[in-house]
C-alpha positions as CSV (number, residue, x, y, z in Angstrom):
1,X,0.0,0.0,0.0
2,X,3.4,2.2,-0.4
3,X,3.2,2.7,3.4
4,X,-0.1,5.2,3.2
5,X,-1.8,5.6,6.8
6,X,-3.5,8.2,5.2
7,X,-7.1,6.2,4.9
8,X,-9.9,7.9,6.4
9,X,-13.0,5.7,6.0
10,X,-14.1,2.0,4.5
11,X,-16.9,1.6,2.0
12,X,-18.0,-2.1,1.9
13,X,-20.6,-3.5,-0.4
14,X,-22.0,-7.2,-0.2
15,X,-24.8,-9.2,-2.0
16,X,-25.6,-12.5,-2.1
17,X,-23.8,-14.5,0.9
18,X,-22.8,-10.8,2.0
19,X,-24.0,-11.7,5.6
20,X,-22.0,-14.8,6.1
21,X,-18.9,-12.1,5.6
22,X,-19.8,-9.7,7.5
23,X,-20.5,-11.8,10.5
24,X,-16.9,-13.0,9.8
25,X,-15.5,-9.7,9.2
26,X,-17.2,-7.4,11.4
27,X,-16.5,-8.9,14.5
28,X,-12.6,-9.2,13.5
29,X,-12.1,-5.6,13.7
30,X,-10.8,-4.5,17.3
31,X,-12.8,-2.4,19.1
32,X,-9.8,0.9,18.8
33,X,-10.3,0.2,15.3
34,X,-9.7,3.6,14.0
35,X,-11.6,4.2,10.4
36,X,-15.2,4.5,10.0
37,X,-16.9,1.5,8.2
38,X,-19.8,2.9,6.3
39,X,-21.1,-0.7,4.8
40,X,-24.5,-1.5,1.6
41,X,-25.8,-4.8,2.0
42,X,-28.6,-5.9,-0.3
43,X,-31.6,-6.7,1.7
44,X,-35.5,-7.1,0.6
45,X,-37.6,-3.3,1.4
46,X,-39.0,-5.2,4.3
47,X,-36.3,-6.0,6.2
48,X,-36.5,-5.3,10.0
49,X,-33.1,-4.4,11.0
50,X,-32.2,-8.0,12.2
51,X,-29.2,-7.7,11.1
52,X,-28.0,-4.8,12.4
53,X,-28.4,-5.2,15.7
54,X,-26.9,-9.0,15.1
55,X,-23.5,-7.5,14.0
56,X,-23.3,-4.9,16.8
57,X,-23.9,-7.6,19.5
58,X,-21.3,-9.6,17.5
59,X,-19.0,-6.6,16.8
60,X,-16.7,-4.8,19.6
61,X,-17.9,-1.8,17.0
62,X,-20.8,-0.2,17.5
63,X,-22.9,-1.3,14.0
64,X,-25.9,0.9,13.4
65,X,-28.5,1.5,10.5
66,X,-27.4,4.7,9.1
67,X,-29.2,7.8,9.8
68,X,-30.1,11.3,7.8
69,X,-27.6,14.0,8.2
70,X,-25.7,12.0,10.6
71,X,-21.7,12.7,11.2
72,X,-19.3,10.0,9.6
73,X,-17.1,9.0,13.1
74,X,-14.5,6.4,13.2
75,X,-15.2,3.2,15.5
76,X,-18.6,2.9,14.0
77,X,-20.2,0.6,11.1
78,X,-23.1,2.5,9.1
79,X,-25.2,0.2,7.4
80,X,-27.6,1.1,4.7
81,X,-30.8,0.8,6.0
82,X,-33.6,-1.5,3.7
83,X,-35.1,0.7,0.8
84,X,-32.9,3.7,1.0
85,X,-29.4,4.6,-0.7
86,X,-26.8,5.8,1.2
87,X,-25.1,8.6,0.5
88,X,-21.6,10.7,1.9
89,X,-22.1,14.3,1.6
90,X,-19.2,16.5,1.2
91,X,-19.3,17.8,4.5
92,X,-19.0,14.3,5.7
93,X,-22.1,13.5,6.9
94,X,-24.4,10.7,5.8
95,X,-28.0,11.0,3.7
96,X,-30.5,8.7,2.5
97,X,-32.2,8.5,-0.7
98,X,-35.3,7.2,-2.2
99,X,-34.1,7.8,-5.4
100,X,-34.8,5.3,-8.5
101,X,-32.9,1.8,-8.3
102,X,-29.5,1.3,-9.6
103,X,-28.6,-1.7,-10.7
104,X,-32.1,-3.0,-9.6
105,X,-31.1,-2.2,-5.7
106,X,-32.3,-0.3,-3.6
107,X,-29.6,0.6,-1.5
108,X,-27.4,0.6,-4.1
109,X,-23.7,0.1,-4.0
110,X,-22.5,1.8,-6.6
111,X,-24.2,5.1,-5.2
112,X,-22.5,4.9,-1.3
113,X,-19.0,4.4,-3.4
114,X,-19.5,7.3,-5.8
115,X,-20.6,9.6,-3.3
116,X,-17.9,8.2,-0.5
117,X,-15.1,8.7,-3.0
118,X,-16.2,12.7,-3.9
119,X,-15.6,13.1,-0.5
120,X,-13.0,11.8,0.6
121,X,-10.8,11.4,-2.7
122,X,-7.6,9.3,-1.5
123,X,-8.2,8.8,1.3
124,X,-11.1,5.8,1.3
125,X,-10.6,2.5,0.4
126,X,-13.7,0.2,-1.0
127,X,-13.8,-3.6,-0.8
128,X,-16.4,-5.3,-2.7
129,X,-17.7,-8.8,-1.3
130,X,-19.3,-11.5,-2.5
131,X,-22.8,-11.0,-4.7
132,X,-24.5,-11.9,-7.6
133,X,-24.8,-8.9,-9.9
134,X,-22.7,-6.2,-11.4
135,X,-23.2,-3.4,-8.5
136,X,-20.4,-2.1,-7.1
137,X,-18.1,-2.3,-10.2
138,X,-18.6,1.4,-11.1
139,X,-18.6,3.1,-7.3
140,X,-15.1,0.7,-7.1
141,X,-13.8,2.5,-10.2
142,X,-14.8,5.5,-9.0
143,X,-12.7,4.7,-5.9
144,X,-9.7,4.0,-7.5
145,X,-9.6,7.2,-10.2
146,X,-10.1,9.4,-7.2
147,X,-6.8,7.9,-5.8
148,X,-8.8,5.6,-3.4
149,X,-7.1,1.8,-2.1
150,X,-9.1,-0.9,-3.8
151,X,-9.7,-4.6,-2.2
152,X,-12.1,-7.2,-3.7
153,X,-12.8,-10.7,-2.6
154,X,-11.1,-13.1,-4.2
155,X,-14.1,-14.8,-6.7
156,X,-13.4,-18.3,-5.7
157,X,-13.6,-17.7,-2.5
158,X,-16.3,-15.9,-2.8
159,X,-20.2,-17.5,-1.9
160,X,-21.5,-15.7,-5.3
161,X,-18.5,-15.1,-8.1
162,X,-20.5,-12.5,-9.8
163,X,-19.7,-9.0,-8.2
164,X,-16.3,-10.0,-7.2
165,X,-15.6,-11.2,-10.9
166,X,-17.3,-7.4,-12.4
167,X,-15.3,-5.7,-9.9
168,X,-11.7,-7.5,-10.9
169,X,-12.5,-7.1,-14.3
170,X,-13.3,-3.0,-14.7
171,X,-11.0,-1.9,-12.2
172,X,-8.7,-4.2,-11.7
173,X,-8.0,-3.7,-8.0
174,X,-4.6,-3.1,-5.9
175,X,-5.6,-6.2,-4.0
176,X,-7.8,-9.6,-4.4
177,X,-7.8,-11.2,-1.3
178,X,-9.8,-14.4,0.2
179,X,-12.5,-13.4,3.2
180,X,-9.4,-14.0,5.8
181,X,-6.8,-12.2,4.2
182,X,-8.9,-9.0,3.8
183,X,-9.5,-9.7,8.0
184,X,-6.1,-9.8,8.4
185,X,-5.2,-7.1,6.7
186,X,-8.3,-4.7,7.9
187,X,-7.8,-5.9,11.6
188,X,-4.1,-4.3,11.8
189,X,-6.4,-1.3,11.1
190,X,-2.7,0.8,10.5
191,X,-3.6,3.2,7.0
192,X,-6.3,4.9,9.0
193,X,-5.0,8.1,9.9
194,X,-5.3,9.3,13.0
C-alpha cells in the first residue's frame, strides 16, 4: 500500500452470501479500530433491522443503521438501512435517498461508493464482497480514479463469483484477497490516519 496511513473511512458493499462475511469480518475488527466502516448490503424493502443489531452484538464496533444527516465517526459501522441509498455528503455526513434503483437495488452500492469517493478522494478505500450482480463495479472505479485503495474478494472464494468477478475485471483492483486475508489485513487497522 506504499506505506499510506492516510485512509480515512471504508466503504463495503456485499450481496448474495454478504451476511456470512460480515458476520466473519465485522467482529474481527478491534474495538480501537480507528476508520469509520460505512457498509450496503442488499436486503428485501422489508427488512426489520435484524441484522444490524446482530452484528453490533457480534461486533466490539458499534454497528448501526445509518441515519439522515448524521456525522461520519470512526469506531462505527453504518449500514444502509432497507429501501434507502446511502449517501456521503461532502461535508462528511451521511443522507438517505429514495431515489430510482441502480442496478435493480435499492440501497445501491455503486451510489455509497461514488458519493464516499467525492468526498473523501484518497483517502477511502472500498472492498467489494461477494454477490451476484454487477453493483459495485462502477462506485469501485470511482474509488480508484479518485486515488482511493481498492480490495475485492477473491471470486473463488467468494459464496456468489458474480460482483467480485465485475469488480476485478473493470478496475482491476490493488488487492484480491480471500474473506481471511482482507480480515487480516483490515484488523491491523494501521492506514487509518489518525
Amino acid at each position: 500500500m506504499n506505506k499510506r496511513k492516510d485512509i480515512k473511512a471504508i466503504v463495503i458493499g456485499a450481496s448474495a452470501g454478504g451476511l456470512y462475511a460480515l458476520k466473519k469480518l465485522l467482529p474481527a475488527l478491534p474495538a480501537s479500530f480507528p476508520c469509520p466502516v460505512l457498509v450496503v448490503q442488499h436486503l428485501s424493502p422489508h427488512s426489520d433491522n435484524y441484522m444490524v443489531r446482530m452484528l453490533d452484538e457480534l461486533s466490539p464496533l458499534v454497528v448501526k443503521e445509518a441515519d439522515e444527516k448524521e456525522p461520519v465517526i470512526p469506531g462505527t459501522v453504518y449500514v444502509a438501512p432497507p429501501d434507502y441509498h446511502l449517501l456521503v455528503e461532502e461535508d462528511f455526513t451521511l443522507s438517505l435517498s429514495v431515489e430510482e434503483k441502480v442496478n435493480y437495488s435499492r440501497p445501491a452500492i455503486d451510489v455509497l461508493f461514488e458519493t464516499a469517493a467525492d468526498a473523501y478522494g484518497r483517502h477511502l478505500m472500498g472492498i467489494i464482497l461477494t454477490g451476484a450482480n454487477a453493483d459495485g463495479a462502477n462506485g469501485l472505479l470511482a474509488v480508484k480514479k479518485r486515488g482511493g485503495f481498492t480490495i475485492v474478494q477473491q471470486p473463488e472464494d467468494a459464496e456468489s463469483q458474480a460482483m467480485p468477478k465485475a469488480a476485478i475485471e473493470l478496475v482491476k483492483p490493488h488487492k484480491i484477497f480471500t474473506l481471511d486475508e482482507i480480515i487480516t489485513f483490515l484488523s491491523k487497522g494501521d492506514f487509518c490516519s489518525k
